[in-house]
C-alpha positions in Angstrom: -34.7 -97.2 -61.6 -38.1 -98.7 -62.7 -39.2 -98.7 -66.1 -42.6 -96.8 -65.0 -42.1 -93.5 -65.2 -44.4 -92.3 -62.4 -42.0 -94.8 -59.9 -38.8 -93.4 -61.9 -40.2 -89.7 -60.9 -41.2 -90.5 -57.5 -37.4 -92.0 -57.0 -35.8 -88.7 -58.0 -38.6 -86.7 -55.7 -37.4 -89.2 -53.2 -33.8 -88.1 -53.8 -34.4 -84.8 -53.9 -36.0 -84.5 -50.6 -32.9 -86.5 -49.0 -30.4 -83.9 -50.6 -32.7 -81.3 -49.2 -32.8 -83.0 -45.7 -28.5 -82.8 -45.8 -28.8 -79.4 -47.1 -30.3 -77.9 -44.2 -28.9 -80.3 -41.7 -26.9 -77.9 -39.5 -23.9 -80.6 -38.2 -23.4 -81.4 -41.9 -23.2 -77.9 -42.7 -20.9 -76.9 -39.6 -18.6 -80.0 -40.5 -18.3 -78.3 -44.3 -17.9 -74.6 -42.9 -15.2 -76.1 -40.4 -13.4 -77.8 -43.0 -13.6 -74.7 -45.9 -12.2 -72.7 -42.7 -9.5 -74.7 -42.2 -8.4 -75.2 -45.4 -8.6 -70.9 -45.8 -6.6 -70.7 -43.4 -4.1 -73.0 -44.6 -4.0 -71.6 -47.9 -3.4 -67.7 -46.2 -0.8 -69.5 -43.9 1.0 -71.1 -46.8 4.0 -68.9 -47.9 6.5 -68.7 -50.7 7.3 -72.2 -53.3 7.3 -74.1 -50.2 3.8 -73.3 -49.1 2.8 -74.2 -53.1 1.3 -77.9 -51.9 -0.8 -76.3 -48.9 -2.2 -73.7 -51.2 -3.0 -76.4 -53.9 -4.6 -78.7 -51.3 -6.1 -75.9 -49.7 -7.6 -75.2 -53.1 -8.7 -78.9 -54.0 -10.4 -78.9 -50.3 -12.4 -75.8 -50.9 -13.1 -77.2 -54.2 -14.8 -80.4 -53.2 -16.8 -78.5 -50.4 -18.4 -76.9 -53.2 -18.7 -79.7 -55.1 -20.6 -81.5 -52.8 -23.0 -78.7 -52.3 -23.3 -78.2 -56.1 -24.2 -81.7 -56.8 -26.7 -81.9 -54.0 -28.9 -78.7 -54.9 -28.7 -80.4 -58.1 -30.3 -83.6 -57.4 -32.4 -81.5 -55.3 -33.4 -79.5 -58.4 -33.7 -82.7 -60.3 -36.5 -83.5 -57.5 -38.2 -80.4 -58.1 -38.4 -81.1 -61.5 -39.1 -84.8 -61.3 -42.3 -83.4 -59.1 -43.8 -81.2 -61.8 -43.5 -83.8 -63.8 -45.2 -86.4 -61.5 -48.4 -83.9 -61.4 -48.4 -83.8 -65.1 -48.8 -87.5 -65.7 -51.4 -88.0 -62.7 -53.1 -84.9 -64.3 -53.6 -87.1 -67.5 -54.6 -89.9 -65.8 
């Protein structure tokens, strides 16, 4: 990151459209959907102690998914943010 904080602001804008972009892109979203499915499904299939590693994997699956969407609507948000601030400091100027 640059020292200027116009070019620091316009790098997380920059990020946050790209997180946007993979939010709405529909094969990264189908590839997540699939995957949370699968692991769902592995967690329902799982029975009794010996199902105990599926369900926990399962778990730790669906956990990242959501991860990974968490953490890109918040450099998103960050964007957002970044871009109010942007018109701020080129109001002053």
């Amino acid at each position: 990151m640059s020292d200027d904080p116009a070019i620091a602001l316009r790098e997380r804008i920059a990020a946050g459209e790209r997180a946007r972009a993979l939010l709405g892109d529909p094969t990264l979203e189908g590839a997540l959907d699939a995957i949370e499915a699968d692991a769902v499904a592995a967690w329902r299939g799982a029975v009794g102690p010996v199902g105990l590693n599926t369900r926990e994997a399962s778990h730790a699956i669906v956990r990242g998914i959501d991860m990974i969407r968490g953490q890109l609507r918040a450099w998103f948000d960050d964007g957002e943010l970044a871009r109010v601030a942007l018109a701020e400091i080129l109001e002053e100027e």
